[in-house]
DSSP file (Angstrom, degrees, kcal/mol; ACC not computed):
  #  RESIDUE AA STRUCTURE BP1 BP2  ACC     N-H-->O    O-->H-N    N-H-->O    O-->H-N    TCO  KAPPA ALPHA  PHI   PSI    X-CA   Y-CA   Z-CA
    1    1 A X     >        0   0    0      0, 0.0     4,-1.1     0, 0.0     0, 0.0   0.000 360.0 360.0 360.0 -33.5    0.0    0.0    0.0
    2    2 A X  H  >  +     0   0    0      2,-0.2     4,-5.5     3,-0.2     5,-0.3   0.888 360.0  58.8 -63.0 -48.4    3.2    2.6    0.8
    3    3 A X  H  > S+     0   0    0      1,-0.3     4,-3.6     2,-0.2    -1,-0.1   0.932 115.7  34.8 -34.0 -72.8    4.7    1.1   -2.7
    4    4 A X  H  > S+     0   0    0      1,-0.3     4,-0.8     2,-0.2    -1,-0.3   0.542 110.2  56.7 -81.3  -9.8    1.5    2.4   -4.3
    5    5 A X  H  X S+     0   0    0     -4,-1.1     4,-4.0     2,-0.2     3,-0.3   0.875 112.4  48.2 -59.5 -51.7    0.9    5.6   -2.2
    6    6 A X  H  X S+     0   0    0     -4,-5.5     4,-2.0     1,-0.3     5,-0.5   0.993 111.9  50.5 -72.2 -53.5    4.9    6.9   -3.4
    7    7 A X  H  X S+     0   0    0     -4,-3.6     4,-0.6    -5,-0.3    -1,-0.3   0.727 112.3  43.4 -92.2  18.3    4.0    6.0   -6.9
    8    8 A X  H  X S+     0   0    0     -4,-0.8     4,-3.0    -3,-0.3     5,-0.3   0.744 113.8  54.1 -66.4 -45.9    0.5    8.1   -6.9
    9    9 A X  H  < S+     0   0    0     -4,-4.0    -2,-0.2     1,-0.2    -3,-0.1   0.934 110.0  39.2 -74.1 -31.4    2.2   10.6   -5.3
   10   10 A X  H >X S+     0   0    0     -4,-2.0     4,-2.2     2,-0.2     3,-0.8   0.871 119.4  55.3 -68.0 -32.1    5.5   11.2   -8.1
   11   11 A X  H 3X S+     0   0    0     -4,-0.6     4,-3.4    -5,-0.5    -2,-0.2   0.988 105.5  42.4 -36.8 -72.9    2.8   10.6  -10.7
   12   12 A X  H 3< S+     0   0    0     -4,-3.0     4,-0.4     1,-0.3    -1,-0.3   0.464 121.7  47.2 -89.4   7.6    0.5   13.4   -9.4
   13   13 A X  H X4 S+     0   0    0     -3,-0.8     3,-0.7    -5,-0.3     4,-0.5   0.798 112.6  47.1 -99.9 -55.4    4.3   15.8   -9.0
   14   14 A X  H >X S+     0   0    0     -4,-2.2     4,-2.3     1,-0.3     3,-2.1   0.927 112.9  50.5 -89.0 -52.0    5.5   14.8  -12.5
   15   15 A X  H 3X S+     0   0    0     -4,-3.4     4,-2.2    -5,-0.3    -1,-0.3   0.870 111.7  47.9 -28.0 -60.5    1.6   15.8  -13.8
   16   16 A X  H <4 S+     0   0    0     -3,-0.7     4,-0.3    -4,-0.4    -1,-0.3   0.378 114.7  42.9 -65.2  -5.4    1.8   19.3  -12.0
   17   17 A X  H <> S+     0   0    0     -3,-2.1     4,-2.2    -4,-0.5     5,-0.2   0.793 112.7  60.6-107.3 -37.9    5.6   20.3  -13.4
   18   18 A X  H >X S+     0   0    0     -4,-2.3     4,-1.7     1,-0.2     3,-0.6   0.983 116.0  26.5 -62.1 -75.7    4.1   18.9  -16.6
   19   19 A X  H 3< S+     0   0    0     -4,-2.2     4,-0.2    -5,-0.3    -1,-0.2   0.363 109.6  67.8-115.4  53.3    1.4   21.4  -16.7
   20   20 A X  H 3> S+     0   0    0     -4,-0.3     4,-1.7     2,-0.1     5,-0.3   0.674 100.9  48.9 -39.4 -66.4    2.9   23.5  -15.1
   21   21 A X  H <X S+     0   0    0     -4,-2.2     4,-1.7    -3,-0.6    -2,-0.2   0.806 103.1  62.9 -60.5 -36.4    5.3   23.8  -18.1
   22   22 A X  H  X S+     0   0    0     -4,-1.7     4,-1.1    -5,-0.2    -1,-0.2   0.871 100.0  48.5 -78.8 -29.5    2.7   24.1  -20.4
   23   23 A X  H  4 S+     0   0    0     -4,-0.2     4,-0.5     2,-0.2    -2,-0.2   0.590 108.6  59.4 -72.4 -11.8    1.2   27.3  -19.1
   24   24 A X  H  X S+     0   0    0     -4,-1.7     4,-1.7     2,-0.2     5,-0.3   0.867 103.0  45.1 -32.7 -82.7    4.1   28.5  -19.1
   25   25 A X  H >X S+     0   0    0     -4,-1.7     4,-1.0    -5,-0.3     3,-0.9   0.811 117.7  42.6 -19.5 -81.5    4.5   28.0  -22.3
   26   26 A X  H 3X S+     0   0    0     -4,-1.1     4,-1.7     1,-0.3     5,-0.2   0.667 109.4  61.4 -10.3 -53.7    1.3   29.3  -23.3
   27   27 A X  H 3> S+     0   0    0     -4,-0.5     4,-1.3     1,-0.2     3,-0.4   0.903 104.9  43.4 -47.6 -54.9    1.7   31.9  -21.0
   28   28 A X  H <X S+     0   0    0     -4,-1.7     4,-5.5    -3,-0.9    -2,-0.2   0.750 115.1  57.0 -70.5 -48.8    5.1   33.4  -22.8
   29   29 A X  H  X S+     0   0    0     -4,-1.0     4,-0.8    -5,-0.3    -1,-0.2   0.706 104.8  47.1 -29.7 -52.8    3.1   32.8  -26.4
   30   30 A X  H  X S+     0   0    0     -4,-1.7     4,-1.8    -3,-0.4    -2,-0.2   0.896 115.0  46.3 -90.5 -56.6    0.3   34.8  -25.6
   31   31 A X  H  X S+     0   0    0     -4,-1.3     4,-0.9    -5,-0.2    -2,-0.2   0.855 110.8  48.5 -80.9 -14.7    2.5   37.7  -24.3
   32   32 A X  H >< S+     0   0    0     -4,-5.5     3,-0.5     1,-0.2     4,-0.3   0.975 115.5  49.6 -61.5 -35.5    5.1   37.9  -27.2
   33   33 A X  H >X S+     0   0    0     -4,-0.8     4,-2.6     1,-0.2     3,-0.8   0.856 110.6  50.0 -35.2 -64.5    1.9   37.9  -29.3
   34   34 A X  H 3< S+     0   0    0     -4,-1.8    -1,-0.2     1,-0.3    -3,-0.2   0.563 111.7  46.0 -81.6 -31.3    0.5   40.7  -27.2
   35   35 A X  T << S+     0   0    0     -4,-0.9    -1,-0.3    -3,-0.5     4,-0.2   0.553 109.0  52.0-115.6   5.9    3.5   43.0  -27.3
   36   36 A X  T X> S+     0   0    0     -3,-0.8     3,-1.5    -4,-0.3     4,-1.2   0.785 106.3  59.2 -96.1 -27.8    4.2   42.7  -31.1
   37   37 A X  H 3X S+     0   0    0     -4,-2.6     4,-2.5     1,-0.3    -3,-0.1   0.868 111.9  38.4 -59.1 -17.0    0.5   43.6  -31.6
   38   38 A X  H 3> S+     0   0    0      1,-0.3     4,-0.6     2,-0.2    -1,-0.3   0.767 104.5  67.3 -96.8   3.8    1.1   46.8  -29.8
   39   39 A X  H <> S+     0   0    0     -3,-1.5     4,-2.3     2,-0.2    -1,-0.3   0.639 108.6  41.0-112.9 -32.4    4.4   47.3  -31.3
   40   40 A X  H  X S+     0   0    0     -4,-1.2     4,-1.8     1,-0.2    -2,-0.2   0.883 104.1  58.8 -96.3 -34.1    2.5   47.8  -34.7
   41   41 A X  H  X S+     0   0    0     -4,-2.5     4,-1.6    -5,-0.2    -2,-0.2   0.779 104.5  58.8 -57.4 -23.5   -0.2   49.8  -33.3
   42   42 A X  H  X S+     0   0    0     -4,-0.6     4,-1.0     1,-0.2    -2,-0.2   0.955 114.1  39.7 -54.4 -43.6    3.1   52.2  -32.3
   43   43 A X  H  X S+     0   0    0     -4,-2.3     4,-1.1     1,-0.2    -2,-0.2   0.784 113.5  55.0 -84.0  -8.4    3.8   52.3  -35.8
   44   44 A X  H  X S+     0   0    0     -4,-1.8     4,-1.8     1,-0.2    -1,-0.2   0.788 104.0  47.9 -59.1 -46.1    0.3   52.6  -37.1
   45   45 A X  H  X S+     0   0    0     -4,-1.6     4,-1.1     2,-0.2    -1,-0.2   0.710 108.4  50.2 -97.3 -10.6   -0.9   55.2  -35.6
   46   46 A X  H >X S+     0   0    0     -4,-1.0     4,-4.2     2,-0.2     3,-0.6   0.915 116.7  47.3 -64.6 -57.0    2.4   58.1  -36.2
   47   47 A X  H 3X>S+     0   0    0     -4,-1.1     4,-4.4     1,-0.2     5,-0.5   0.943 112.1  51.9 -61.7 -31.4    2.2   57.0  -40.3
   48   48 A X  H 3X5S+     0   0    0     -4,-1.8     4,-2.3     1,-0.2    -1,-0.2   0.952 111.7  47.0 -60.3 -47.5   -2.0   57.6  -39.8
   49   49 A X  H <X5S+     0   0    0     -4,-1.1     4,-2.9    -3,-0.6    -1,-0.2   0.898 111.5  48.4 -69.2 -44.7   -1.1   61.1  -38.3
   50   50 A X  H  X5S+     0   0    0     -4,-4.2     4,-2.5     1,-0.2     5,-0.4   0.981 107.5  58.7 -61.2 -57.1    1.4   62.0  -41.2
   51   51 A X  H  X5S+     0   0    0     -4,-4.4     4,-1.3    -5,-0.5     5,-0.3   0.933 108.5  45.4 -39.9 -37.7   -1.3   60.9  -43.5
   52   52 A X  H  X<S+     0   0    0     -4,-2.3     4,-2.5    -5,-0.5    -1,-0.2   0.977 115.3  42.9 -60.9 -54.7   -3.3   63.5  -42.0
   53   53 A X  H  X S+     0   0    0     -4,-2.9     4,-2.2     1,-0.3    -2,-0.2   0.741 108.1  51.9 -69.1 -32.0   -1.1   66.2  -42.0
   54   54 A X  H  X S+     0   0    0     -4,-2.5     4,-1.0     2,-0.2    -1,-0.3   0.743 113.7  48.2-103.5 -19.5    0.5   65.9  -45.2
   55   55 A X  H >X S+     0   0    0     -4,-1.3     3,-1.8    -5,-0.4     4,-1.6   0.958 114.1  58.8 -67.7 -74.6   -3.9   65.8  -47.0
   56   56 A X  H 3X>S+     0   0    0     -4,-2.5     4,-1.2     1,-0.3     5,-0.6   0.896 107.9  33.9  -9.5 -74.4   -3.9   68.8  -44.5
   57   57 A X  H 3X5S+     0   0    0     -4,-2.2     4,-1.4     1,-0.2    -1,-0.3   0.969 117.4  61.6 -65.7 -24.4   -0.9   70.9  -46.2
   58   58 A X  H <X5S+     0   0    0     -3,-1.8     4,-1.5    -4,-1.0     5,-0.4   0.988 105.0  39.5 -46.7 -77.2   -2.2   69.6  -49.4
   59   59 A X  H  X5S+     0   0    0     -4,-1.6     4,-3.4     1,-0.2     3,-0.5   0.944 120.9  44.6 -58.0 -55.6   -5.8   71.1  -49.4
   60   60 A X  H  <5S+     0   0    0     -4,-1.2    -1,-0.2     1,-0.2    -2,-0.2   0.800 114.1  55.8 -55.1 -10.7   -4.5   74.5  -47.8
   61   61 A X  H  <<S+     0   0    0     -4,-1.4    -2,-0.2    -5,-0.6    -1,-0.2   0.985 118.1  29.5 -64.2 -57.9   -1.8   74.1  -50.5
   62   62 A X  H  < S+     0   0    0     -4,-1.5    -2,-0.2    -3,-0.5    -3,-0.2   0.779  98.4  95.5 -92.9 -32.7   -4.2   73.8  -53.3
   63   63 A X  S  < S-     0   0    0     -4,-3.4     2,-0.6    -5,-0.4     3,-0.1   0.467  85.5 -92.0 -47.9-137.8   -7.2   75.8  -52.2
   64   64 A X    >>  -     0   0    0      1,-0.2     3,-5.2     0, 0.0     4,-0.8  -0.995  44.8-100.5-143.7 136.9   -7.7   79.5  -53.2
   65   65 A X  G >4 S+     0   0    0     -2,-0.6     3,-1.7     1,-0.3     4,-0.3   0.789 122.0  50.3 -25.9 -69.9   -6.2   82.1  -50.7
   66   66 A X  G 34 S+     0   0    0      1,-0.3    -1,-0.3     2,-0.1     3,-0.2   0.492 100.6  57.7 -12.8 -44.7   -9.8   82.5  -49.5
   67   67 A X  G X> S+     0   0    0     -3,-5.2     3,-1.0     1,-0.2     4,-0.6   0.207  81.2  89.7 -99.2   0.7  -10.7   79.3  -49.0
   68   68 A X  G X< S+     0   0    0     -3,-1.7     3,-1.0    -4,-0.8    -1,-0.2   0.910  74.5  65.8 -70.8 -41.5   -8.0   78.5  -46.6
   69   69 A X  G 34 S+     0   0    0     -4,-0.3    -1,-0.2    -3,-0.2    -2,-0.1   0.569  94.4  64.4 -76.6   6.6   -9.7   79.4  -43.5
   70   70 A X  G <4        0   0    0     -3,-1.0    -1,-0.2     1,-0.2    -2,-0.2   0.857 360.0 360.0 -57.9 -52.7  -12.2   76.6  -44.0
   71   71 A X    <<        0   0    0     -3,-1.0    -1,-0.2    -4,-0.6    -2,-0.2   0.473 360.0 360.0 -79.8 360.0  -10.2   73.6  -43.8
């Protein structure tokens, strides 16, 4: 009965390290994932703002002296 008590019980350790390791795992996945998404929303949102700016100088560029204070 002891025999089988020790080998339930290194079973039920080697289970827990096991996944253990695997949510790890998972864990690490999900946040490298997580910080290259935001690492492209850094770079998204500057070139979106340039885009802006440079339609911006555009239309007062091409509008008629008048018309400027519209835009």
């Amino acid at each position: 009965m002891n025999e089988w008590i020790a080998e339930m019980g290194t079973f039920l350790v080697q289970t827990t390290i096991v996944m253990a390791l695997i949510g790890l795992g998972l864990l690490l996945v999900a946040r490298t994932k997580q910080e290259k998404e935001s690492d492209l929303k850094l770079y998204i949102e500057p070139l979106n703002d340039q885009r802006r700016r440079r339609v911006r100088r555009l239309r007062l560029t091409a509008a008629l002296p008048g018309g400027r204070k519209s835009c």
